[in-house]
C-alpha positions as CSV (number, residue, x, y, z in Angstrom):
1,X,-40.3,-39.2,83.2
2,X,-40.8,-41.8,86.0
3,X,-41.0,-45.2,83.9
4,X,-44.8,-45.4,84.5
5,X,-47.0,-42.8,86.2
6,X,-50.4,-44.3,88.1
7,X,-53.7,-42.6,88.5
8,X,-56.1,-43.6,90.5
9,X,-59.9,-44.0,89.4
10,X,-62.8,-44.7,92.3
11,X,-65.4,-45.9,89.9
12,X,-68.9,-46.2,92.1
13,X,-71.6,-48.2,90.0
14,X,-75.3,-49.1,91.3
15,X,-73.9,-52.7,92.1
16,X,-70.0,-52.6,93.1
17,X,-67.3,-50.2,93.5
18,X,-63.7,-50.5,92.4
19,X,-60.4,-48.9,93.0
20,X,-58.1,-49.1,89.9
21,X,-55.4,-48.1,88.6
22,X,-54.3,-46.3,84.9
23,X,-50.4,-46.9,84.5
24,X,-49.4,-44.9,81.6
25,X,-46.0,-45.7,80.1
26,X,-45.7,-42.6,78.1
27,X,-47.3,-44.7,75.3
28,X,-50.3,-46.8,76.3
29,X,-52.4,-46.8,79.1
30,X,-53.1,-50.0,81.1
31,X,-55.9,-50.7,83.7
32,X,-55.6,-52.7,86.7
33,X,-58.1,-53.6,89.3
34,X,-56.9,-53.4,92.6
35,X,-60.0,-53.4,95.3
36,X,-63.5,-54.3,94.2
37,X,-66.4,-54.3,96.4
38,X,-70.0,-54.6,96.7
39,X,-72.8,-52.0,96.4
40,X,-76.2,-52.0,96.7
41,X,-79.3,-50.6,98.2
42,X,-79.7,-50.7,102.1
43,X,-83.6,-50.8,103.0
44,X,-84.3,-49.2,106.6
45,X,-87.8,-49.7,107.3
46,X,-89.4,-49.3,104.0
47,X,-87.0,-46.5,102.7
48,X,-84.4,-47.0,100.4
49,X,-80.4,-46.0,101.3
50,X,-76.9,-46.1,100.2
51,X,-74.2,-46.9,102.8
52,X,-72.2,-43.9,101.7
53,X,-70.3,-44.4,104.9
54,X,-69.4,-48.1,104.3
55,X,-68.5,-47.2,100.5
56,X,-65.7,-44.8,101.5
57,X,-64.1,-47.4,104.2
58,X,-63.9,-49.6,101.1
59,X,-62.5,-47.0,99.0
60,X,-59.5,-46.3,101.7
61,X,-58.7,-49.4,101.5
62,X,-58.1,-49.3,98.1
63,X,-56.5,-46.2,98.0
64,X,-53.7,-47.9,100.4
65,X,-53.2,-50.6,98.0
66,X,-52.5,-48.4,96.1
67,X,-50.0,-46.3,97.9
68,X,-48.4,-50.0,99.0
69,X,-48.3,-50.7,95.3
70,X,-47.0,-48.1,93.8
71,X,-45.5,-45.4,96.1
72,X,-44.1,-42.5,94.7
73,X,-45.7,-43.0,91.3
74,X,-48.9,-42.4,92.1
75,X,-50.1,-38.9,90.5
76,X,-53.6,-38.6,91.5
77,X,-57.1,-39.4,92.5
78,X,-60.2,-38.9,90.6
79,X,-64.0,-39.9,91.6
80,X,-67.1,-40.9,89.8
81,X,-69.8,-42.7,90.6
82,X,-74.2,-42.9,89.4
83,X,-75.8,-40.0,89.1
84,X,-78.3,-37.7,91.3
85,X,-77.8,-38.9,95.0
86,X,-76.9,-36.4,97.6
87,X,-75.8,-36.0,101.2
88,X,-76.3,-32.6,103.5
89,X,-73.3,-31.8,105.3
90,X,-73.8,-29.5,108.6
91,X,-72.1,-26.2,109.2
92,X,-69.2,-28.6,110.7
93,X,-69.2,-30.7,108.2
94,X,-70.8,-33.8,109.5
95,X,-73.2,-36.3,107.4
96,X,-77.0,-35.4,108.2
97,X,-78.9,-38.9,108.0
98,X,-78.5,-41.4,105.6
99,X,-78.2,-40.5,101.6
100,X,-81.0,-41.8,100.2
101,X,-80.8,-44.7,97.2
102,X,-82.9,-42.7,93.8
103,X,-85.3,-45.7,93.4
104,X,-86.9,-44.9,96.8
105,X,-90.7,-44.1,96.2
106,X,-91.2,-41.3,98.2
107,X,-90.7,-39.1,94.6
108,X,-93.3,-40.8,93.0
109,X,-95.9,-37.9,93.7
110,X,-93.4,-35.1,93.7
111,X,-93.6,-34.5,89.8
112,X,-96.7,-34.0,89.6
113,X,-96.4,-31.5,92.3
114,X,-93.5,-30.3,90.4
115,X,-95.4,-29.7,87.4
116,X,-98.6,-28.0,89.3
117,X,-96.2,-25.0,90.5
118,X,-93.9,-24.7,87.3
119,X,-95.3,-26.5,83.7
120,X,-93.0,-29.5,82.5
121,X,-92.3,-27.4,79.1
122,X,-91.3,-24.8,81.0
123,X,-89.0,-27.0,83.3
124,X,-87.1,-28.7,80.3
125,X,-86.7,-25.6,78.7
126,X,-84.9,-24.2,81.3
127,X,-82.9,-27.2,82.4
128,X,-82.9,-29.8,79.5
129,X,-83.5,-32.3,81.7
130,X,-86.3,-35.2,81.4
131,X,-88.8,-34.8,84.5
132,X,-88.0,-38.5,86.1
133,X,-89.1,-39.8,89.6
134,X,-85.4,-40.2,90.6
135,X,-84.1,-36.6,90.1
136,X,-82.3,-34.9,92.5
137,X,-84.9,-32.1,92.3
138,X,-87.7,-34.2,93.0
139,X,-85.7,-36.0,96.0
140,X,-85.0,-32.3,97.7
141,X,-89.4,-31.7,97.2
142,X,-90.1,-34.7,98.9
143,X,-87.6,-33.7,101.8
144,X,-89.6,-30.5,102.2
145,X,-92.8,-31.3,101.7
146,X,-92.5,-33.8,104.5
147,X,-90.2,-31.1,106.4
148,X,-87.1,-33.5,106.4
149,X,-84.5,-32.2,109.7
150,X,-81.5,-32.9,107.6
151,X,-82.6,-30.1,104.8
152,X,-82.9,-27.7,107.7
153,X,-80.0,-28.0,109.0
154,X,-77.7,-28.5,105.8
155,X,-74.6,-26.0,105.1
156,X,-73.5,-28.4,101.9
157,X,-75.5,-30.8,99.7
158,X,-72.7,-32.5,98.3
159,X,-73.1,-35.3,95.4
160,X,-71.9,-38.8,95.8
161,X,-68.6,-38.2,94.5
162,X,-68.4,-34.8,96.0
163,X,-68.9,-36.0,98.9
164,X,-66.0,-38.5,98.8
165,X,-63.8,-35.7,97.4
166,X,-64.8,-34.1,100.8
167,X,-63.6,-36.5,103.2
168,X,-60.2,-36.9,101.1
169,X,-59.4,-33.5,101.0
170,X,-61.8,-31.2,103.4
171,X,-62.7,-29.0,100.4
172,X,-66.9,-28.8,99.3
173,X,-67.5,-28.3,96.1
174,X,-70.4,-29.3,93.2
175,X,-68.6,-31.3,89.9
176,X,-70.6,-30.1,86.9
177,X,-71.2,-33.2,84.8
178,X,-73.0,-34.4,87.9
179,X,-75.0,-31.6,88.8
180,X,-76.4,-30.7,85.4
181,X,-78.1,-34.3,85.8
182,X,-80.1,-33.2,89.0
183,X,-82.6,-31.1,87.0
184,X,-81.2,-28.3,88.9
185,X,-79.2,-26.8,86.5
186,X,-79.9,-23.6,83.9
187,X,-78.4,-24.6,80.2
188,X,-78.0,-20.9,79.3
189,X,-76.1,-20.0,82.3
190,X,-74.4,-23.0,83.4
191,X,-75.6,-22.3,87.1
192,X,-77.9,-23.0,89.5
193,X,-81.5,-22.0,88.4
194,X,-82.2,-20.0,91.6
195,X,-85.3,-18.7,90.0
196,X,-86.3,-22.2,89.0
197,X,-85.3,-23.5,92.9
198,X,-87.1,-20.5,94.5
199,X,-90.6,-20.6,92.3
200,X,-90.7,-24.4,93.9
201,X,-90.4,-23.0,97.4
202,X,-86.6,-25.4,97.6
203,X,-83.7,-23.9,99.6
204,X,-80.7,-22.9,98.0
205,X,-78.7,-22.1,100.6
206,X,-76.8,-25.1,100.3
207,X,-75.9,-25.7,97.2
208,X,-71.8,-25.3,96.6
209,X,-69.5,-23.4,94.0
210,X,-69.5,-25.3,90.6
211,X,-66.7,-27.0,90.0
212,X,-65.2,-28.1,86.3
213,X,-63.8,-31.7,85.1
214,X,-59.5,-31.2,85.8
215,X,-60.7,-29.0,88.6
216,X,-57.9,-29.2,91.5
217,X,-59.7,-30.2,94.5
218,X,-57.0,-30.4,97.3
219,X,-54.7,-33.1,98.7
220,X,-55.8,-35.8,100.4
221,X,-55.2,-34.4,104.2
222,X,-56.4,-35.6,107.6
223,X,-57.3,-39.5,108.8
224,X,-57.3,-40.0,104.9
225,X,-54.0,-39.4,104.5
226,X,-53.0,-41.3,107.8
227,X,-54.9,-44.3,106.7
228,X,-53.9,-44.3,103.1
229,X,-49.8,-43.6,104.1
230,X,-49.7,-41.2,101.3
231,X,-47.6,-37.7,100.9
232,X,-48.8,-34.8,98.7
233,X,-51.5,-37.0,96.8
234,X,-54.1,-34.6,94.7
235,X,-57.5,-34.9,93.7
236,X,-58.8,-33.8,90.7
237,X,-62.6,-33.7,89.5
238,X,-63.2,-35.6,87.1
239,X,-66.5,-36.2,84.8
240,X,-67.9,-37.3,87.8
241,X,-71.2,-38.7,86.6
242,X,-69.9,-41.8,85.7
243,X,-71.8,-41.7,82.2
244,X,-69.6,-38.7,81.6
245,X,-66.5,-40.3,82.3
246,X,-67.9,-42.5,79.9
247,X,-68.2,-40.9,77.2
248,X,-64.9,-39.1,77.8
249,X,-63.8,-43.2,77.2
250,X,-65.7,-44.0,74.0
251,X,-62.7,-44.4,71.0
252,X,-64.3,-42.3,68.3
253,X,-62.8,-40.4,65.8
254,X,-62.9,-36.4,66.0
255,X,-66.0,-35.8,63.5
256,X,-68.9,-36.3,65.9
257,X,-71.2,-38.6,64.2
258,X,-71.4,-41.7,66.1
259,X,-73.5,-42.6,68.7
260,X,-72.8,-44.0,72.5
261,X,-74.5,-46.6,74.8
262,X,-72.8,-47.2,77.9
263,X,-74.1,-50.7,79.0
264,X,-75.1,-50.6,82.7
265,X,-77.8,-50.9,85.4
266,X,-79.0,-48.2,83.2
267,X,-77.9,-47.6,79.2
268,X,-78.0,-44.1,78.4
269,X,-77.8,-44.0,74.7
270,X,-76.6,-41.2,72.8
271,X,-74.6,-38.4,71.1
272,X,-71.7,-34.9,71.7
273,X,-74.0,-31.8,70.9
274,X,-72.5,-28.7,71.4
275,X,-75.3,-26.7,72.4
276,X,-78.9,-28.3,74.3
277,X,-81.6,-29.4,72.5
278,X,-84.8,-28.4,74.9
279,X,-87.5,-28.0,72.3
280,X,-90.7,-29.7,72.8
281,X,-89.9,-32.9,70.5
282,X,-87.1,-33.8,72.5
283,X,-89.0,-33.2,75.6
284,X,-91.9,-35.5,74.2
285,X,-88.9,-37.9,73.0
286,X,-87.7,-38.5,76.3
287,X,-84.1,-36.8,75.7
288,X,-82.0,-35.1,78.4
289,X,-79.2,-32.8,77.9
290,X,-76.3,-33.2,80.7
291,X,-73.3,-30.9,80.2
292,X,-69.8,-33.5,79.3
293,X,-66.6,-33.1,79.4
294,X,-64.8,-29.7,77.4
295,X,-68.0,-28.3,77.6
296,X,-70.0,-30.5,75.1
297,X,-73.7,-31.4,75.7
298,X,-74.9,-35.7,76.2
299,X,-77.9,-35.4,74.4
300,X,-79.4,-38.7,75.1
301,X,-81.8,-41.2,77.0
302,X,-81.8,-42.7,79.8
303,X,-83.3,-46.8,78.8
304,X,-84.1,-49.3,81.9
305,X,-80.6,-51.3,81.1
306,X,-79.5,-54.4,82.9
307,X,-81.3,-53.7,85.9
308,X,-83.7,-55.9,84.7
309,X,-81.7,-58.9,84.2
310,X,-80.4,-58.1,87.5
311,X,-83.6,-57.7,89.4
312,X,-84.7,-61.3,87.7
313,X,-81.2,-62.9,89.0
314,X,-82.0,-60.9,92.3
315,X,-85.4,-62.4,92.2
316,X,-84.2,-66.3,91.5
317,X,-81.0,-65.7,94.4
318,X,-83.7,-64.9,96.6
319,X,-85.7,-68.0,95.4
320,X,-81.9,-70.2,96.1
321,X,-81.0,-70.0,92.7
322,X,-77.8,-68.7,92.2
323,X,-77.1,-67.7,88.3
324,X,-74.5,-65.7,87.5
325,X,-74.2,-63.2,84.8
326,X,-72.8,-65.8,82.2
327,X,-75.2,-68.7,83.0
328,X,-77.7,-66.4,82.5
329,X,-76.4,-65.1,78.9
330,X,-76.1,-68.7,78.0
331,X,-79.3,-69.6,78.7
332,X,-80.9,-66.9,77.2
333,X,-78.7,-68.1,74.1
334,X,-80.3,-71.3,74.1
335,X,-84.1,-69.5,74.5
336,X,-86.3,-69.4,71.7
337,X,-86.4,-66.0,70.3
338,X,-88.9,-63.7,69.8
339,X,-91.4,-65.5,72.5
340,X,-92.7,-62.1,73.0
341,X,-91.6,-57.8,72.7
342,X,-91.4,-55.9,75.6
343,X,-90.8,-52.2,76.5
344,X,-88.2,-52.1,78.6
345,X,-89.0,-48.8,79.8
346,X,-92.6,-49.2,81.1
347,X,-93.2,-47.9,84.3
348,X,-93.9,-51.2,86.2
349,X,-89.8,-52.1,85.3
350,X,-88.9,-49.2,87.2
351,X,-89.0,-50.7,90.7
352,X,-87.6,-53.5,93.0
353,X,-89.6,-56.8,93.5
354,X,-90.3,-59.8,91.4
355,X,-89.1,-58.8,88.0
356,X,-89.9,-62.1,86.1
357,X,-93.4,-61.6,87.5
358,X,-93.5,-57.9,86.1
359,X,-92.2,-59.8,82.3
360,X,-94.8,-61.9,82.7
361,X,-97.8,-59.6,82.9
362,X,-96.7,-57.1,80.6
363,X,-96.8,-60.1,78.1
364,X,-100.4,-60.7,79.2
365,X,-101.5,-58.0,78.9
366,X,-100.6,-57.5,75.2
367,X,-101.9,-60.5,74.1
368,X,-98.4,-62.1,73.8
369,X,-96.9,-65.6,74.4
370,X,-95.8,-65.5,78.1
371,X,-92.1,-67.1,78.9
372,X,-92.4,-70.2,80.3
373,X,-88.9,-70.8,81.4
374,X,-86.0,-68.3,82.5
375,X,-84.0,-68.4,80.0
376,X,-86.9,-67.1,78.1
377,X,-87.2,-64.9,80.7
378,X,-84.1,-63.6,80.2
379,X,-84.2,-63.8,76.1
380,X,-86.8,-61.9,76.4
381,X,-85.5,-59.0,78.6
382,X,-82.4,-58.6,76.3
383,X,-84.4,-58.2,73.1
384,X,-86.6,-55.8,74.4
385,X,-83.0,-53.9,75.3
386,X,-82.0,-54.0,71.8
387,X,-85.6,-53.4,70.5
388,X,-85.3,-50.5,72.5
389,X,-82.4,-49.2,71.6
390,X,-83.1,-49.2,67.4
391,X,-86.1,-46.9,68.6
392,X,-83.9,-44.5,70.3
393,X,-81.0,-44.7,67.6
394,X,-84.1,-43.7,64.8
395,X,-85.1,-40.5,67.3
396,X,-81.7,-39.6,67.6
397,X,-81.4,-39.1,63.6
398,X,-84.1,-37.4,63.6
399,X,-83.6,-34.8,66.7
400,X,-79.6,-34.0,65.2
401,X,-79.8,-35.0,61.4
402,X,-76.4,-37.4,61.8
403,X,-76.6,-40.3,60.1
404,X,-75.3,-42.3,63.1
405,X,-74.2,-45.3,61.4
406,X,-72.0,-46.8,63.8
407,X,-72.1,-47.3,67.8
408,X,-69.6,-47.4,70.3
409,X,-70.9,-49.3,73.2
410,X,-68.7,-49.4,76.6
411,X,-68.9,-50.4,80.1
412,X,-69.7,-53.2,82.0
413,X,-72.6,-54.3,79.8
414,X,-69.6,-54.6,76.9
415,X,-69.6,-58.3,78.3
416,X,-72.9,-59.3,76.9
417,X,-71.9,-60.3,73.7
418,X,-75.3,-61.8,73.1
419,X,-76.8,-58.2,73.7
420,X,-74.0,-56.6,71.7
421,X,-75.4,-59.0,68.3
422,X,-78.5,-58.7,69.4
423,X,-78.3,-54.4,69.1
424,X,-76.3,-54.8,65.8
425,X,-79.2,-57.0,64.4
426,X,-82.2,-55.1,65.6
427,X,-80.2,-51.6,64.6
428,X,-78.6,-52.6,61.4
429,X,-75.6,-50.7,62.9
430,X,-71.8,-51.8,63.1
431,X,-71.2,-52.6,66.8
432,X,-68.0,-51.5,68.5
433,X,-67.7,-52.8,71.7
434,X,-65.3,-51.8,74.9
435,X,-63.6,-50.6,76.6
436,X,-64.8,-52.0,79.2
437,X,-64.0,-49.7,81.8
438,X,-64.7,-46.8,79.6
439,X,-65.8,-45.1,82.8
440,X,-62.7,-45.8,85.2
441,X,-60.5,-44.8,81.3
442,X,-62.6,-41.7,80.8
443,X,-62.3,-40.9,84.4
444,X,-58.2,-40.9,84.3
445,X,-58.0,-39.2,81.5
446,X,-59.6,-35.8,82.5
447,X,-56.9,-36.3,85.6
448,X,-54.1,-36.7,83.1
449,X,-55.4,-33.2,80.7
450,X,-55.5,-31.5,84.2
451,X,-52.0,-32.4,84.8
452,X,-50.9,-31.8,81.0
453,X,-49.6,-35.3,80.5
454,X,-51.7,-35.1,77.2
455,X,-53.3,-32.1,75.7
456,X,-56.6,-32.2,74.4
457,X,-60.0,-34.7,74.3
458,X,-58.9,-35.4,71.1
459,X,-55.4,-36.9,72.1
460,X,-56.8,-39.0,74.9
461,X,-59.5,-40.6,72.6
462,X,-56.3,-41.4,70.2
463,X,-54.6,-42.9,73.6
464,X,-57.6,-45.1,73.9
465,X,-57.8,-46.8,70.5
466,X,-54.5,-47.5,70.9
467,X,-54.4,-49.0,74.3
468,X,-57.7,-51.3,74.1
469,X,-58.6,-53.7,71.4
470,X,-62.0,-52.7,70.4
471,X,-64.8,-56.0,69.5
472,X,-66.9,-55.5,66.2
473,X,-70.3,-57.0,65.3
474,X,-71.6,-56.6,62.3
475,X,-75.5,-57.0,61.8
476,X,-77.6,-59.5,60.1
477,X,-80.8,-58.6,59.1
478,X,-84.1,-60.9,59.8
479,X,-87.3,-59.9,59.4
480,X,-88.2,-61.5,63.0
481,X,-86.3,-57.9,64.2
482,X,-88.7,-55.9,62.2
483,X,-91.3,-58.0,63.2
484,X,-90.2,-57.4,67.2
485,X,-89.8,-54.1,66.6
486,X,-93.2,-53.1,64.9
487,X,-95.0,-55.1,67.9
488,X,-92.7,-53.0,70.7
489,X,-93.5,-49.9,68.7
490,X,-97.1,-51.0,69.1
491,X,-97.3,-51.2,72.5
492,X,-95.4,-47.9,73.4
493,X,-98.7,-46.8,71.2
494,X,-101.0,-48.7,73.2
């Protein structure tokens, strides 16, 4: 064996991308950074974009130091990024318009519409997947109700990472893990719901060949290959919604009975099932089933995340008040607690624009003590994260019957080691924290089952706890968290 083999991991999140790198020794795996870059929403005129094309220049250019880097070691490339964006490709295989960014509003109406033509029950059942604004199926209704050009002209509606895949290699093709979040998806079949599609008058015309995690894509070919100075590089599919690649990451043992949060923009908190649950309760709940990795089932929610400390520091930037995402830990560290509960998942935190405002009045208008600083601002926002997630840890009992005792929480959000006590306290669960690219880990090891440098889920999970120290936090109990937690619970009531 070469004495270290690289893979290559684009990791696309809602605020940056990164390029890095997974050199394996034969033994351990180790993760280096080598191209990071900014993301972020693109407003043109009042709607709401992603500069896919922008986003791939970046991603060459890490690919190439890369290939300058490591030469002849590399193995292969695997893509993931957030979940449910799209782009139509024409019948020559050029970009129609400019993908739109999920948080744009013009879904707002389309589930209701939705829901007139085919009954929510109905949907879920079919597709296990919660009815939010930012679906993919919702985004395709609004394009034709207002009789969008680039849905009449498409040949492809690749994903975000499919689409990368397809100016790598030339090949089109629809990753799995990503699709099933689109609401698109039948559980029983593991296909396209064309019946489902067709009874909402969407085309289907465009919609690819399904393609599995380890799937063999092509090798990178054309310009690609000219600009990354590469020979006979593949790509593989990977668990391209990066929550799958996640979880693919997490360091548990083989039984099953832990739960996952992977600490983002959004947290998606949850559990491996190996069949859908899409009965009524979990509907009502607020679970979604997306299909994972060796054809398990994510049973879990989707919870507002960091994007609401990260609209507030958007917020104060704007203002010329530039925290980062330490200063603002400390300072919520140094809040009074418990100034007031929130719930994090309200409606009114779901979109851009003056977030500490949006604390404010929610605090208002439950007859709570408003923050009068921002750190308890920010206090305030991270308890009503943990708050929240003790309420979806309880459901999740419930819904399997696993007693759930323990939670492995990885990416980005890992860092928040305030939040990580915080969701040990309000829980009463053992915290184990990191990696902290569980997604970019996750992500290399599909490619490395694909090529059979390990053999199993099982084995790569083992590779991981032996690679990456994990962080523990242990809770301590304080009836100010049951106190928080009764008054959240109240107002989800309300």
């Amino acid at each position: 064996m070469k004495s270290k083999k690289i893979y290559l991991a684009v990791d696309l999140g809602a605020e940056s991308g990164r390029v890095l790198a997974g050199e394996w020794d034969g033994l351990s795996l180790n993760l280096r950074v080598l191209h990071s870059f900014p993301n972020g929403p693109v407003d043109l005129n009042g709607s709401i974009h992603w500069n896919l094309v922008g986003i791939y220049n970046e991603i060459l250019t890490g690919l190439a130091m890369a290939q300058a880097k490591y030469g002849s070691s590399l193995e292969s490339i695997g893509v993931d990024s957030w979940g449910l964006d799209y782009g139509h490709l024409d019948r020559n295989g050029f970009l129609l318009g400019m993908p739109f960014h999920y948080r744009d509003e013009r879904t707002h109406p389309m589930v209701e519409l939705v829901h007139q033509r085919v009954d929510r029950e109905e949907c879920y059942a079919r597709t296990g997947i919660q009815p939010l604004f930012i679906n993919t199926l919702f985004q395709l209704m609004a394009e034709k109700e207002s009789a969008q050009i680039c849905m009449e002209h498409s040949d492809h509606m690749l994903f975000t990472p499919d689409l990368i895949n397809f100016w790598l290699t030339g090949e089109k093709g629809n990753e799995i893990t990503m699709a099933s979040t689109s609401q698109m998806l039948n559980q029983e079949t593991r296909n396209w719901d064309f019946e489902f599609l067709k009874d909402l008058g969407i085309p289907t015309g465009f919609l690819g060949q399904l393609w599995e995690p380890g799937h063999l894509v092509g090798m990178v070919h054309g310009k690609a290959k000219q600009r990354i100075q590469c020979e006979n590089l593949p790509v593989y599919t990977v668990g391209s919604h990066d929550t799958a690649s996640a979880v693919v990451g997490v360091p548990a043992l083989s039984d099953g009975d832990f739960a996952y949060l992977s600490s983002g923009t959004w947290s998606l908190m949850g559990v491996e099932n190996d069949q859908a649950l899409c009965d009524p309760q979990s509907l009502d709940l607020g679970f979604t089933n997306e299909f994972g990795v060796d054809g398990s089932i994510r049973y879990l929610k989707n919870i507002s995340g960091l994007w609401i400390v990260q609209e507030c520091r958007r917020e104060w930037q704007a203002m010329g008040e530039g925290f980062d995402y330490d200063q603002l830990t400390h300072m919520a560290r140094e809040a009074t607690p418990f100034i007031a509960s929130i719930d994090v998942d309200d409606p009114v935190f779901s979109s851009m624009g003056d977030m500490p405002r949006k604390i404010e009045q929610q605090c208002k208008a439950s007859g709570q003590s408003i923050p009068s600083s921002k750190n308890e601002t920010i206090r305030t926002a991270l308890e009503g994260l943990a708050l929240k997630y003790r309420q979806v840890l309880e459901n999740l009992r419930s819904q399997t019957g696993k007693s759930l005792e323990k939670i492995h929480i990885v990416g980005g959000g890992t860092k928040n080691e305030l939040l990580n006590q915080m969701t040990a306290d309000s829980t009463g669960c053992e915290i184990i924290s990191g990696p902290i690219e569980a997604t970019s880990v996750g992500n290399i090891l599909v490619q490395m089952i694909a090529i059979g440098d390990i053999s199993s889920l099982a084995e790569g999970r083992q590779l991981v706890r032996e690679s990456f120290e994990p962080k523990r936090y242990q809770p301590h109990h304080s009836d100010q968290w049951e106190d928080a937690y009764q008054t959240m619970r109240s107002l989800n009531q309300a």
